[in-house]
Structure formats: C-alpha cells, structure tokens
N, C-alpha and C positions, 0 to 999 in steps of 0.2 A: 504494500500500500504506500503511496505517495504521500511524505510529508513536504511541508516546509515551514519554512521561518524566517525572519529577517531582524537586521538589526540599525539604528539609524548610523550615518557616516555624516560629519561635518568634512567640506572640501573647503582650503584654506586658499583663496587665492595671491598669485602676485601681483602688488599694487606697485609697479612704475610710477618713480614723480615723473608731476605733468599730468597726471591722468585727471581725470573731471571729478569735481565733485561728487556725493554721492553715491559713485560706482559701490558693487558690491564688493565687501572686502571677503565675505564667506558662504558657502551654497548648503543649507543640509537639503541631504537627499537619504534612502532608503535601498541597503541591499540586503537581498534576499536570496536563500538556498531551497534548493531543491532535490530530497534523495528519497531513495527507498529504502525502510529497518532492513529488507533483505541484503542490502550490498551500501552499508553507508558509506564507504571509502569513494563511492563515487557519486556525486553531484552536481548539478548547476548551478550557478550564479548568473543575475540578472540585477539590474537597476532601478527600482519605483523612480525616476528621476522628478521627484514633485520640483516644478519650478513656480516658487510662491508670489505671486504678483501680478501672473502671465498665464499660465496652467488654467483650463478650465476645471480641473479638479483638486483647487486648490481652496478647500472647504473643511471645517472644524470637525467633522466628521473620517478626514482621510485617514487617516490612521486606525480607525476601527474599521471600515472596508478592507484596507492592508490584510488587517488581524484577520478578516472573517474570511477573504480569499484565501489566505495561506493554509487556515483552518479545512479548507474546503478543496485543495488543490486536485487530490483526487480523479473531482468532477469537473474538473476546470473548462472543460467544452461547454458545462449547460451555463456556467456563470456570465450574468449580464454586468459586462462593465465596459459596453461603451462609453458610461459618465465619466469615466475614471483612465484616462487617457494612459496616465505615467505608470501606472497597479498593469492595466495588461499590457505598458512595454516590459514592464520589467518582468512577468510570469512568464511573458512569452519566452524571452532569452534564456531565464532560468532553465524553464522545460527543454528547448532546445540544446540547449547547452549539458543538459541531463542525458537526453536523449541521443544526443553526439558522443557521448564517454564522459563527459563531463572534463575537458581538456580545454574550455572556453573559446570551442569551436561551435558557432551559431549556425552557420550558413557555409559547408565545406566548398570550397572550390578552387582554382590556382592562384587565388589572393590569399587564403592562408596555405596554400603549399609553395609561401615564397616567390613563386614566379613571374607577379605582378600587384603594379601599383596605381592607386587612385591618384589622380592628379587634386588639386584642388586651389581654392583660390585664398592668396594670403591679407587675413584682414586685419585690418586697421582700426586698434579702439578710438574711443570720443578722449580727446584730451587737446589742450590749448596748440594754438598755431603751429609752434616752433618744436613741441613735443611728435604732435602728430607729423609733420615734414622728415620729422627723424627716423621715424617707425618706417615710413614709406621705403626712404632711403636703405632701411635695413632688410626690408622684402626687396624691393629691386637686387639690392648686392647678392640676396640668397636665390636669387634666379627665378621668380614667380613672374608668370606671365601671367595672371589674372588677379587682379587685387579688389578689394571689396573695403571701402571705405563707412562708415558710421557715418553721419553726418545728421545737425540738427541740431547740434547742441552747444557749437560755438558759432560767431557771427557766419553768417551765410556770404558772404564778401570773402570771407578768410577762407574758407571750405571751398567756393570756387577758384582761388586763388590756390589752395592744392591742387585743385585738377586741373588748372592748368601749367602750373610746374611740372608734373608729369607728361601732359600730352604735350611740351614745349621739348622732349626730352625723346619721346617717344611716341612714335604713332600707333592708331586702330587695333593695326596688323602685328605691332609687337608688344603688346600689354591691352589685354580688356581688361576695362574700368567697369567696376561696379557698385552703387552705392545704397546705402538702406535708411533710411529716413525716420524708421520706426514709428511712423506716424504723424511725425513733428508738425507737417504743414497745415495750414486751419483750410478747409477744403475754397474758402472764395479766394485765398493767394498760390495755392498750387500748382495750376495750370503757367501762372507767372515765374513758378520756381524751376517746371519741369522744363519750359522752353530757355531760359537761363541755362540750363545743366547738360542742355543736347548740343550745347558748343563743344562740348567736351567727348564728342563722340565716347556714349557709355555703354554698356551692353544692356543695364538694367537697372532700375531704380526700385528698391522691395519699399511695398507698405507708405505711400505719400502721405496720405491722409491717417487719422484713427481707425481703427476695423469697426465695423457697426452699421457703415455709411455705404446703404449697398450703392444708392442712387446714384450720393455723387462720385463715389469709384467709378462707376459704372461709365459717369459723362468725362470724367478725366481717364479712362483707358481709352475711350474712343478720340480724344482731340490731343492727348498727349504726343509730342514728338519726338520722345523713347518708350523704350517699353517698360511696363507697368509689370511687378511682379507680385503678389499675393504672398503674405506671409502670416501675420498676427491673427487676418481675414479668416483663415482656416482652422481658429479652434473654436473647440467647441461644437463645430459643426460635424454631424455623425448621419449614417445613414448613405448608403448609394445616392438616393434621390435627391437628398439634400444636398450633397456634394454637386451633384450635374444640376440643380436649378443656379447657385451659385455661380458655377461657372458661367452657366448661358445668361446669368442678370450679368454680370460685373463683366461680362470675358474680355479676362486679363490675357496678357501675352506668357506670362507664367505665372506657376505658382511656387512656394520654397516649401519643402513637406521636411519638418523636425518629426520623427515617430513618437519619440516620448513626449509630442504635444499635442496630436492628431490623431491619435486609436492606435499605438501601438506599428507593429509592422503589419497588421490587417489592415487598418486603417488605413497606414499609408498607402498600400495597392492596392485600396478603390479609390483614392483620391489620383492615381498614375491609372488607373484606367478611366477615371470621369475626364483626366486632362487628355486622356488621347481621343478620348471621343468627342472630343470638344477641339483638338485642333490646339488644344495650351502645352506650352513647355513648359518642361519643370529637372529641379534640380534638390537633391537629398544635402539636409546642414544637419549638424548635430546643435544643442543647445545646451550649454555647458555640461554635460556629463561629465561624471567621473570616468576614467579609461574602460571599467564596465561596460558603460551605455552605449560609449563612444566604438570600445572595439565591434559591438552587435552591431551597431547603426554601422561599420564602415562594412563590416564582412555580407549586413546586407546590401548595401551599394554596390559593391563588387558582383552581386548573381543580375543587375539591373544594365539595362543595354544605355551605356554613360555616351552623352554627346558632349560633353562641358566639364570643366572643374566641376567639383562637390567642393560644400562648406564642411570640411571636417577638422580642420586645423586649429580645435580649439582644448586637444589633449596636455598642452603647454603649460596652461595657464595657472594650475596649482601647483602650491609649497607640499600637498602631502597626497597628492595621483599615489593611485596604486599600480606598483609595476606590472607592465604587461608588454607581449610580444609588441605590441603597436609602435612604429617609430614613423615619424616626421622626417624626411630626406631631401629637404628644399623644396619642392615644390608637389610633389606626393607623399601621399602615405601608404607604407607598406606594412605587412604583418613578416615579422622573423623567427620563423620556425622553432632558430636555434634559443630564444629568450623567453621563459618562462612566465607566471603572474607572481606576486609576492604578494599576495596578503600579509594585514597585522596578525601576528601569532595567534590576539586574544581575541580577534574579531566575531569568532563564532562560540566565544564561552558560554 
C-alpha cells in the first residue's frame, strides 16, 4: 500500500545589492515522499511548490488538503485537486519518480541519459539602472542568446534605455529580447508602452496588463505591435473548456505555462493542447522551485517538441538548493548522470 508524507522546506535566496526593494528574500515551499511499507528503500520525491501571493491555491486551508492527499495517496486517481495547482504538481512527481525507481527520474529520456540539453533564456531580475546593465552584461559574456528582462519596476525611460544598449550592440538575429511586465501597465497607457518597446525588436512581452482583464487583453493582443504572451492570465483557470474559451476571448500570441501554477503536468498538457488548437505559442518557465520542482519541470520539457528557449534558469538563485544532477552550462540546462541528489540527512525524520 502506498504511503506518503511531506515535510515543509524554507529556500533561502541570494539577494545581490542593487536589487529592488521588496524582493523576496525566502520561499517556503513543501516536499513530499512517496513509498510502499513493502520496499521502503525506495521512493519518490516531488515538490507542493505553494507560491504564496501568486498560486491560486494559496489558501488557509493548504496545508490540510497537503495532509489529506498524502493521507489518501493510494487512491490518488479519484482525488479532485484541480483547486490545488502546486499539491498535484508535487504528487504527480513524487509518484512518478516512485514509479521510475525512485532515482529522481520523472520523465526518462536522452535529457536524463546525459545526451542533451534545454536551451533557455537568461533572465534579468528588477533592480536599479546601473545594477540591472550589469546583470545583462554578465548573460551576454556567459553566451545566452535569449535574455528575458523584468521590467516595470524602475523608471520606464531607464528600462528602454537597457534595450536599447543591447540592440545598439546586437541585432534581432543574434540575441532575442524578451521582457515581462508582470502586469505593471494600467490597461488605458499600455498600448502606448507596447508601441514604445517594439523599437527594440523583442520577441515577446508576458502579462502587460493585470490578469483579470479578459477584454482589454483581448483589444491590446489585437492592436499591439509585439507579441503578447499570457502568463499570471492562466491560473486559476482549470478545465479543457475553460482553457480554449480563454484562448479564443484574449488570443494571445503565446502563452508561459509554470506547472506548479497551472494543474500540475496534467494541467499543463491541456493548456499545450488548447494553444495548439488555437494556433498560440507557448513556452515551459519554472517558478522558483526548489531543484525538486525545477528538475521535474525540466525532465518534463525535455519529452515536449521545444521550438524556443524555456525559462528554466532559475535553479541558481538559492543559498540552500538541494543538490541535484541539474547543472546550468551557459546557456542550457543539462541533467549529469554522473551527480547524485543530496538531501538534509534529517529531512525525513
């Protein structure tokens, strides 16, 4: 019989001076194991990635749902949690990763047999002028041909003013620009922001506006002159049908599918089958997972037919990641056979 359990993890990040106010300086999140009393030496780990602030199931109640899933793993087929976005990314991985040997192999194929690697695009946190120009500067040296910029949070003069230091440097064809907005712009100055930021030949600008606003997404994807990508837009939102009415009200030019924020990896591949049927691109980011989350989400990227960078480069960024085969090599990510996971000894007392 199928047990599990989980226990919380606080992730410590590194804060760079220069970085913006605010930023988060720590993430808790939630892992979980999964084994059978028959053979306990082997199990899977997986990641509840609750991301508090953002997460549609970031609710006073999470943590008893956690309980009662685990309680219930079992039966894990009949259990309803589409509300619960980050509980079945993380069940899923666990299981799978049980159901693999439990070697923190999700998703087998020549991405964890070493052979190949995810490309992806290297981003650029929100932090002042002369900080963020630095950052750029040390993605370009490390050879990234796709950068992804934050923007919104310092003067909007300054922010154009990095892109165009870059494209004064580099064209189109040797660096896509990508930027994310997170919502920043108040939907009657956006369309003045987006035509602004298409001097800068970009590939894509995620989330202009707040998510909420089907309408006027909907009239700035149709008169914008870049393309509009969906991002924050898609939580919360469950169901086939709901996913394809979305697309056909708003139809963006893509969408960014985070699984631990979107229904897990089910989740995510009905929302890559509503965009194919809709004619939308899309591309797989992680959302600060711990290496956990992050290795599931890349090993499942790697079974997916990739036209673009992924956003997965963001295994860096904490003082206490848990070791795993996953490395960062300039400008993709690879899995290395030969390097193991290192859990805290105590983690599963």
């Amino acid at each position: 019989m199928l047990k599990a359990s989980y226990v919380p993890y606080t992730l410590h990040f590194k804060v760079p001076s220069g970085t913006s106010r605010g930023i988060l300086t720590e993430k808790d999140t939630y892992l979980v194991k999964v084994w059978d009393d028959a053979d306990p030496g082997r199990f899977g780990v997986g990641e509840c990635a609750l991301f508090k602030g953002l997460g549609a199931d970031d609710r006073p109640e999470y943590e008893q749902v956690l309980q009662q899933a685990c309680r219930e793993i079992d039966r894990y087929d009949s259990l309803d949690l589409a509300a619960w976005s980050s509980i079945r990314f993380g069940l899923e991985t666990a299981l799978l990763d049980w159901q693999n040997g439990g070697k923190g192999i999700v998703y087998p194929s020549d991405f964890v047999d070493g052979q190949r690697a995810i490309p992806i695009n290297g981003l650029i946190w929100m932090g002042d002028k002369r900080t963020m120009a630095a950052r750029i500067e040390e993605k370009l040296a490390a050879g990234f041909s796709c950068i992804k910029l934050k923007i919104g949070a310092i003067d909007f003069d300054d922010e154009c003013d990095l892109l165009a230091f870059i494209r004064k440097r580099y064209s189109r064809d040797t660096i896509e620009l990508r930027v994310d907005a997170n919502g920043a712009f108040a939907p009657d100055r956006a369309l003045e922001y987006l035509k602004r930021l298409s001097a800068y030949d970009l590939h894509s600008i995620e989330q202009p506006i707040r998510a909420g606003q089907w309408e006027a997404m909907a009239r700035l994807c149709e008169a914008s002159p870049l393309p509009v990508a969906l991002d924050e837009e898609l939580i919360g939102v469950t169901g086939a049908a709901a996913k394809a009415t979305l697309l056909k009200t708003i139809a963006p030019q893509y969408v960014v599918l985070k699984p631990s924020l979107i229904g897990g990896f089910s989740g995510t591949r009905e929302w890559i089958d509503a965009a194919r049927a809709a004619g939308v691109g899309w591309w797989i980011t992680s959302a600060l997972e711990s290496n956990v989350g992050l290795n599931a989400i890349a090993q499942f990227t790697a079974t997916l037919p990739l036209t673009m960078p992924q956003g997965l480069g963001t295994g860096a960024l904490y003082t206490n990641n848990i070791a795993s085969p996953l490395e960062q090599v300039g400008e993709v990510v690879r899995y290395n056979p030969a390097k193991g996971w290192n859990f805290p000894a105590d983690l599963w007392r």
